[in-house]
N, C-alpha and C positions, 0 to 999 in steps of 0.2 A: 535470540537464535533465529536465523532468517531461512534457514533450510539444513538439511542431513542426512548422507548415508550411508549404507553399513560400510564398511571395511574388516577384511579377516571373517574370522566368526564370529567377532565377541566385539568389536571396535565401532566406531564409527566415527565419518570426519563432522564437524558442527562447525557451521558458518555465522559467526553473531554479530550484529549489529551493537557495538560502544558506544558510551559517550565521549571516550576519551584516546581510543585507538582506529576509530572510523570500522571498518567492516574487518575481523579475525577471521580466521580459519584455523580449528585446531581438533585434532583428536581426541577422542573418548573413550579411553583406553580399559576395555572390559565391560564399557555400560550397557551392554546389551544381556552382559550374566543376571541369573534372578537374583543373586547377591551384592549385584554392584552395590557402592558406598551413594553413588550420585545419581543413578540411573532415570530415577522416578522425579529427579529434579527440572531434568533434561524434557520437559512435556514441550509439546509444540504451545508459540503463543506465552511461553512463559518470560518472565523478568528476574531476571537471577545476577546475585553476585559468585564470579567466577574468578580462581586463581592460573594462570598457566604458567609453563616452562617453556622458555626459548626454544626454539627448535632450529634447525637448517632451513627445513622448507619447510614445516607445518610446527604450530605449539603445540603444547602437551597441556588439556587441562587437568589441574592437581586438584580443584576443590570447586565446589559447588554449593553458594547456598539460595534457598529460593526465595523471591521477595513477593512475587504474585504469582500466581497459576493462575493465568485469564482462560489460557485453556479447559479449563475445566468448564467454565461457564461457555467457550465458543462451540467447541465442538460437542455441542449436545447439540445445536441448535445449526441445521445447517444452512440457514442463508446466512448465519451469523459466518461458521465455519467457511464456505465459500468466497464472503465477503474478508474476512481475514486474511484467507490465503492470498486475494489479489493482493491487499497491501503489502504483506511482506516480501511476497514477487516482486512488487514493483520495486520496494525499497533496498531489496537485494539487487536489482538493474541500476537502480541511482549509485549505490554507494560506490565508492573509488573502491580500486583495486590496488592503491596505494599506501593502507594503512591512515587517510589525512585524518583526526579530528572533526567530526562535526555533529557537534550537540544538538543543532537545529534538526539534523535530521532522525535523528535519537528521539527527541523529545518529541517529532510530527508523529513517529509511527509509536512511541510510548501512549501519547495523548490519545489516539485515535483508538487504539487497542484494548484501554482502559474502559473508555467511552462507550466502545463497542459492548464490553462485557460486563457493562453494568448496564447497559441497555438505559442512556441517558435519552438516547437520539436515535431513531428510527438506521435501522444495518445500512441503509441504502446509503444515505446521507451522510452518516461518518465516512462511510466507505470512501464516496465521491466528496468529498471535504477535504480527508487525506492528502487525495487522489491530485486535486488541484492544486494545493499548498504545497505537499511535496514536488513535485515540477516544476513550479514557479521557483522553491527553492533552488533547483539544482539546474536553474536558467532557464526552460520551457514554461514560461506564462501565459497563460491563454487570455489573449486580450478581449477583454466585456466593455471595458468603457471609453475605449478608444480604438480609432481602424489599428489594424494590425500590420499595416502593408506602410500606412501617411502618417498613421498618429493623430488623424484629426479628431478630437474630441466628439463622444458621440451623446445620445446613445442613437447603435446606429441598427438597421433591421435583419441584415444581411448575418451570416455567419459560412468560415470556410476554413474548413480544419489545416487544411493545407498551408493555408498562408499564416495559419495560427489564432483563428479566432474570431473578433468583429471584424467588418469591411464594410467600408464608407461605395454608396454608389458610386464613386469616379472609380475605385479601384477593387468594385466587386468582382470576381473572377466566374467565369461560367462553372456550372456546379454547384453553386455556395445555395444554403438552403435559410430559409425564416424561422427562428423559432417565434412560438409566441412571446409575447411581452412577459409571463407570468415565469418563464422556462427562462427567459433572462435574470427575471429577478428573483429567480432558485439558485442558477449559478453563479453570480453575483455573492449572495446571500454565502455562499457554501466557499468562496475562495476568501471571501474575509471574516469567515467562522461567526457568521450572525445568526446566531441559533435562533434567536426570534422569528424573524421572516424564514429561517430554512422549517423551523418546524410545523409552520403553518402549511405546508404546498400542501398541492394535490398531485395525487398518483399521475395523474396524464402528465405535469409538470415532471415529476420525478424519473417516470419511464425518458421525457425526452433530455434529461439531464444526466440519465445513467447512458444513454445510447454518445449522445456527444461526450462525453465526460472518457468514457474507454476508447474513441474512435481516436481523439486527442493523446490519450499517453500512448497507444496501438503505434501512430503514425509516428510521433517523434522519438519513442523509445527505438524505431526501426526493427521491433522485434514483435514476436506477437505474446501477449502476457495470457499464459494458458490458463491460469486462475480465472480468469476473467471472463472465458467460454461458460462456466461454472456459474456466474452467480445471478439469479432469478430464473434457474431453468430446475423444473421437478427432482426430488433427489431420484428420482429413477432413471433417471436420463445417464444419470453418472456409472460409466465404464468400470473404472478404477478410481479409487482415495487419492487427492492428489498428493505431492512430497508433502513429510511433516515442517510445518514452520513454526517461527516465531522470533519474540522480537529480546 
């Protein structure tokens, strides 16, 4: 489930992320009653097997059963919960709006979610792990070890979000900033899921891998991922609960 809201009194529409019909959209026909049959299955973050009915323009789901409640363990915890939420944002931006199949990104935002809620790997790092994999997936790579512009084999010092990534001094662009070598080899680390060197960093590495890291999917999603405002800022800071998700 990637996001949900009400409809009627008692309804609501649920947008989920498949492995096998790429992103749904379907109705929840009364789960909002304290009697519903499904209702409590339907938590944000959760992993469920679901039945629907064809519909015109939206399904109808008949059945519900749950396979993990990650929610339970995210949302106690809210840099987990915050960091959550950007993934499913984001992966509800990726997914087609065509119905296509695609298990890879099924199993990026299952993987990550799981991780997250067993607390294998520190919330940042999953989060921004996802974060990279998933884009790269869905054609947005952010190039580390080659210019982004020439392709020239690096590594190179330079980095510019815009042009997508490393950039070789002939085709540095003004703007483009350094990270350190150590903040390379975090994101590095985190786009080919090397939990070794990603669990080692340090916090200054990680702040400057979470800041490139959303600057990156911000710019090429063309949209701005409000989860995202959210995650390492005080829970007092927070207005309103953002939408419920999950995956």
């Amino acid at each position: 489930m990637l996001r949900c809201h009400d409809l009627g009194e008692a309804d609501r529409i649920i947008t989920l992320l498949t492995p096998k019909y790429g992103k749904v959209r379907a109705v929840a026909k009364g789960v909002r009653r304290t009697k519903s049959r499904f209702g409590a299955r339907l938590e944000p973050f959760s992993l469920v097997d679901a039945q629907f009915y064809r519909g015109r323009s939206l399904d109808v789901i008949t059945q519900v059963e749950s396979r993990n409640q990650y929610g339970r363990a995210l949302v106690s915890d809210y840099e987990a919960f915050t960091a959550a939420s950007a993934m499913v944002e984001t992966a509800d931006r990726l997914a087609s709006e065509e119905a296509d199949p695609d298990l890879t990104a099924f199993q990026l935002l299952h993987g990550a979610l799981h991780a997250m809620a067993a607390g294998t790997h520190a919330v940042d790092l999953v989060m921004n792990s996802y974060l990279l994999r998933s884009m790269a997936h869905a054609g947005w790579q952010l190039a580390i070890f080659e210019c982004a512009i020439c392709g020239a084999p690096g590594p190179h010092e330079a980095l510019n979000i815009t042009a997508g990534g490393a950039v070789c001094d002939d085709c540095r662009p003004p703007g483009s900033i350094v990270p350190a070598v150590a903040t390379w080899q975090l994101l590095g680390a985190l786009a080919a899921g090397d939990w070794k060197i990603a669990d080692t960093a340090a916090h200054p590495e990680r702040r400057a891998v979470g800041g490139i890291v959303a600057a990156f999917v911000q710019w090429h999603l063309e949209r701005q991922v409000k989860s995202l405002r959210l995650v390492g800022k005080p829970a007092g800071e927070i207005r309103r609960r953002p939408a419920a998700v999950s995956a």
